[in-house]
N, C-alpha and C positions, 0 to 999 in steps of 0.2 A: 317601375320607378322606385319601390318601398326596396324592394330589394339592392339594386344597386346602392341608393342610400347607406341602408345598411352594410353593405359591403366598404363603404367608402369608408364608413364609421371605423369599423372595426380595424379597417388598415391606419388610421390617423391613429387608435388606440396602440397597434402594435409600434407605429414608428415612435411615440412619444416616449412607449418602455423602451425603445431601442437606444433614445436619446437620453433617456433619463439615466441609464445603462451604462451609455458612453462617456461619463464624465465619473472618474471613481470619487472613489469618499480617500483626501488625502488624509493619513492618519504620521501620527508620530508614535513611537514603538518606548514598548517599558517592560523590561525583559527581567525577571527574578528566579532562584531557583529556590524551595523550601529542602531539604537532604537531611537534617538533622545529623546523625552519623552514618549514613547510607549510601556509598559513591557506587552503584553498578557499572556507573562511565567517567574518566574526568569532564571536569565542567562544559570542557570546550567544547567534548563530543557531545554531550548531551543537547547544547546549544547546538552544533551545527547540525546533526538529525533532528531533534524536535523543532526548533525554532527553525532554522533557514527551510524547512524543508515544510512547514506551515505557511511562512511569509513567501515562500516560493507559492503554495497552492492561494492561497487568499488571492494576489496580486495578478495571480495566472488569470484569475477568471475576468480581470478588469472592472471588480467593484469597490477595490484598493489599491488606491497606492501608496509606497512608502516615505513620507518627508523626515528631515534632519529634527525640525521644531513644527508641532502643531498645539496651540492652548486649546482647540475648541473638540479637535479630534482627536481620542485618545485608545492605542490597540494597546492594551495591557496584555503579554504573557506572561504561566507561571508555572513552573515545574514543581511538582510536586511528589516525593518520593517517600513511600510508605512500606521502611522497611522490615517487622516484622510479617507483611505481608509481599512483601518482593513485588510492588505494584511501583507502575509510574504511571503519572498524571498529568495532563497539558490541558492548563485551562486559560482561554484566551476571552478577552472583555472588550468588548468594542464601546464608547463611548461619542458618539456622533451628535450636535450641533442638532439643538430641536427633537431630540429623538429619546424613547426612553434606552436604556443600558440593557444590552444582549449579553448572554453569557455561552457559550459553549464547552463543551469539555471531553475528551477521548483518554481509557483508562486502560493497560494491558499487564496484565501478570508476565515479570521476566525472571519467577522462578525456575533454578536447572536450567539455566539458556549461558549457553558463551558469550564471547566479545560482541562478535560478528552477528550473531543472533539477534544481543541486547538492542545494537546500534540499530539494526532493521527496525526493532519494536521501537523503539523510539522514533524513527523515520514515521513509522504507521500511526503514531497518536499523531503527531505532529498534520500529517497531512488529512487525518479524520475530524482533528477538531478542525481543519481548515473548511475543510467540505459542509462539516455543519453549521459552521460560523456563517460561513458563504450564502449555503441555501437557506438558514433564517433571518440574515439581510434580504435577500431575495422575496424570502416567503413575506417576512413583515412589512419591510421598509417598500423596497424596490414593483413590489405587488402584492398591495396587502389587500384579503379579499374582503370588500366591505358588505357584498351581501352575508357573508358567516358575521361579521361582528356586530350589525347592524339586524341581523334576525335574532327572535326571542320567543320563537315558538316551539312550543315541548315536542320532541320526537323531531328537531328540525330535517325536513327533506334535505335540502340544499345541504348542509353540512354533510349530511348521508354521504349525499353522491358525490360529494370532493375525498370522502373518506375511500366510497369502492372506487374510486377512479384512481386513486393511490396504489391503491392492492393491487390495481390491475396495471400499472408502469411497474410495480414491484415486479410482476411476474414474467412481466416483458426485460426484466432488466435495464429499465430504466434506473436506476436508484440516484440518480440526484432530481429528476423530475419527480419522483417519490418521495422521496426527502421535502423537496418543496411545499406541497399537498400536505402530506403530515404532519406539517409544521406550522400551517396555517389552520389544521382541526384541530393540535393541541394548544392552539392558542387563544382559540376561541371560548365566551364566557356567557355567550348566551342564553335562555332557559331553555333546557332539554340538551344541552353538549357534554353536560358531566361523563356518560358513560365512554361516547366519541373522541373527547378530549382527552382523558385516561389511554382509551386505547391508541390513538396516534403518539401519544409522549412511550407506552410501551414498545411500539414499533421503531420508535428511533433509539430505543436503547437497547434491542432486542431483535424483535421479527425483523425489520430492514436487514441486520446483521447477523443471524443464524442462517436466514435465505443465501445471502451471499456467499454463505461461508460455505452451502451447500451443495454452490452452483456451482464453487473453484474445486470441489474436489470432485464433483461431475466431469468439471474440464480439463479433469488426470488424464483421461481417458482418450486423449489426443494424438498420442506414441510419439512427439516430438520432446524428449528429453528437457530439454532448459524450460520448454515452458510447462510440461508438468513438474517442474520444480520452482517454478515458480506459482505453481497454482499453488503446491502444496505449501510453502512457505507462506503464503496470502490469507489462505484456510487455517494455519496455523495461529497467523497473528490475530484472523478474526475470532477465534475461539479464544484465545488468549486476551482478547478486549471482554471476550461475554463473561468469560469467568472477571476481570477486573469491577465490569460492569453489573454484573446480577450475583455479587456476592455472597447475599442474603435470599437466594431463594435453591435452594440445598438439591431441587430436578433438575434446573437450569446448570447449575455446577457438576453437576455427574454430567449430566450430556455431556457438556465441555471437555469435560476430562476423557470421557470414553472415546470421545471424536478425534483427539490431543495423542490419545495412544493408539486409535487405529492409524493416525496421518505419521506417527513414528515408525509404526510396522511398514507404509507404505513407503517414506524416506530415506530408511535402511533397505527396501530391497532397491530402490531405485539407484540406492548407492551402490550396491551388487550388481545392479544393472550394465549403471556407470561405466566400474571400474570392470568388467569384463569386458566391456568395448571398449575401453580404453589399453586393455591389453591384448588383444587381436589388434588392435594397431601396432602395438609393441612388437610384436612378433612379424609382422608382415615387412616392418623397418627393420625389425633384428637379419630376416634372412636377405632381406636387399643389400644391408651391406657386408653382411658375413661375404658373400656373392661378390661384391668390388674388394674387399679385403683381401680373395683368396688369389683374385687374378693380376692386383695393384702389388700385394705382397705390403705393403702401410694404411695403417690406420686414415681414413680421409679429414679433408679438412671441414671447418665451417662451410666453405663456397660446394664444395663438392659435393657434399651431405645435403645440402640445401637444393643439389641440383637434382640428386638422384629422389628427392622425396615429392619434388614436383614431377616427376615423371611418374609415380605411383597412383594408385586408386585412393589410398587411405588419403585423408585429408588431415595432413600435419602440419605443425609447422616449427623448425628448429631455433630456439632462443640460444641455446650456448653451446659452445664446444669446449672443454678444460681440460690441459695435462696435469693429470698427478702421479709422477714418476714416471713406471712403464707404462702406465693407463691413462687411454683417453675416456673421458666422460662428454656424453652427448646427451642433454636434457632438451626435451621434446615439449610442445603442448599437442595433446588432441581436438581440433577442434572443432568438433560437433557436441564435445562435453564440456570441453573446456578443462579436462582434466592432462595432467601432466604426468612423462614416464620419464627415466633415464636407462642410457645403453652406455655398457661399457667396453671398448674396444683393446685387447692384450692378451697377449701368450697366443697368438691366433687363433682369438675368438671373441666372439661378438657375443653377451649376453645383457639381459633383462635385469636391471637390478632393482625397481620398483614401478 
């Protein structure tokens, strides 16, 4: 009978966070940029990768949502651009009705980085401060654990084992259930949490995110093209957050960097990779239609080209076909890479032009 009890209990426990869950915190939004003279993006990108793309992760999880006017609820973001150090920064402030003021913050070096690049890193703060924001709503508000802030015994057990039960969703890959745990032992102020406290705020600016970083370039290791480039790209940014983030600690900054140049070496040969399968496609298209050219005796058109490429093995697909002069130009995509070739059809003959 104790048991069932219990069991009843804990299920009443869990639908109440369910409920409590189900109904977000509407916030009203206050969006600023600090830049001084430092534009890596214009304004608008910067907003649409950091800001929509945090207010997209915040609202995803359904512990926000976004209203036009709120006086009681307030989501302050802030861009922040620190450019002798080619660093950007997204710090978002939740201010909630009875509650104290949360602050989160995600940081990434967009030194030596292009357009394309920057935008991404800015994507990555934006949706890291969201994730953190989120799990310490989560950790504090939505499930805050009152046996940690409520115990005051030196060496506390209980804190302990929220701390290794952390590590160990760390190493499962969990990391926002780890996030969560960690956020509740560095928040804690009890006697005997100083040391536990310290190390959970280290692991959320840190170990959470070296581990991660170390797992995406484990998961190179996959031989499906896009998504080890996207692993490597993710690994990048994450190193690129440790150096923004542990600027002041001069081992942490080499690793960063040595990791930064091995995921360079690994990015360039993958573009080698790439781009040789993307020309054995080139070629395999080159002689198919050299083949219809010689027996047509005319360059083919868009439909025809389109027809003879679906009959093939290589997986293409033709976006254009353009006369200039006696030359036709046939621009391709590849797409298992997603890379792109051009064939040029005249003088009878079909070649590779990149």
């Amino acid at each position: 009978m104790l048991v069932v009890f219990r069991y009843m209990f804990y299920l009443l426990l869990l639908l109440f966070a369910s409920s409590t869950q189900a109904k977000p915190f509407a916030v009203s939004t206050e969006i600023n940029i600090r830049s001084g003279d430092w534009y890596p993006l214009p304004e608008e990108d910067m907003k649409a990768a950091a800001v929509d793309t945090a207010l997209a992760e915040l609202t995803k999880g359904g512990l926000f949502s976004i209203v036009a006017e709120n006086e009681l609820n307030k989501l302050r973001l802030e861009i922040s651009l620190i450019g002798p150090a080619e660093t950007a920064k997204l710090t978002i402030q939740v201010n909630l009705k009875d509650q104290p003021t949360y602050v989160s913050t995600a940081s990434i070096s967009v030194h030596d980085m292009d357009f394309q690049d920057i935008y991404n890193a800015f994507e990555h703060i934006g949706q890291v401060a969201a994730q953190r924001l989120n799990d310490k709503t989560e950790a504090l508000i939505i499930m805050p654990s009152e046996e940690i802030k409520s115990s005051s015994a030196p060496n506390n057990k209980k804190l302990k084992a929220v701390y290794d039960k952390a590590q160990k969703l760390k190493r499962q890959y969990h990391y926002n259930k780890s996030r969560i745990l960690f956020e509740q032992v560095a928040a804690a102020t009890g006697e005997g949490s100083e040391r536990l406290s310290a190390l959970a705020k280290d692991e959320l600016i840190y170990g959470l995110t070296v581990f991660e970083a170390r797992q995406s370039m484990v998961a190179m290791g996959n031989g499906d093209p896009n998504a080890i480039s996207g692993s490597i790209r993710n690994a990048e940014n994450l190193y690129r957050q440790i150096l923004a983030e542990n600027s002041e600690n001069l081992i942490r900054t080499q690793e960063a960097q040595s990791a930064l140049d091995n995921l360079s070496v690994s990015r360039n040969a993958l573009k080698n990779v790439l781009r040789a399968q993307t020309l054995m496609a080139a070629s395999s298209v080159r002689m198919m239609m050299q083949q219809e050219y010689m027996m047509m005796g005319e360059c083919p058109d868009k439909k025809q080209t389109s027809r003879y490429a679906s009959n093939m093995h290589t997986d293409v697909t033709i976006k254009s076909v353009k006369k200039k002069g006696k030359e036709t130009l046939y621009a391709f995509t590849e797409n298992k890479t997603g890379n792109s070739f051009t064939l040029s059809c005249g003088d009878q003959r079909i070649t590779v032009i990149n």
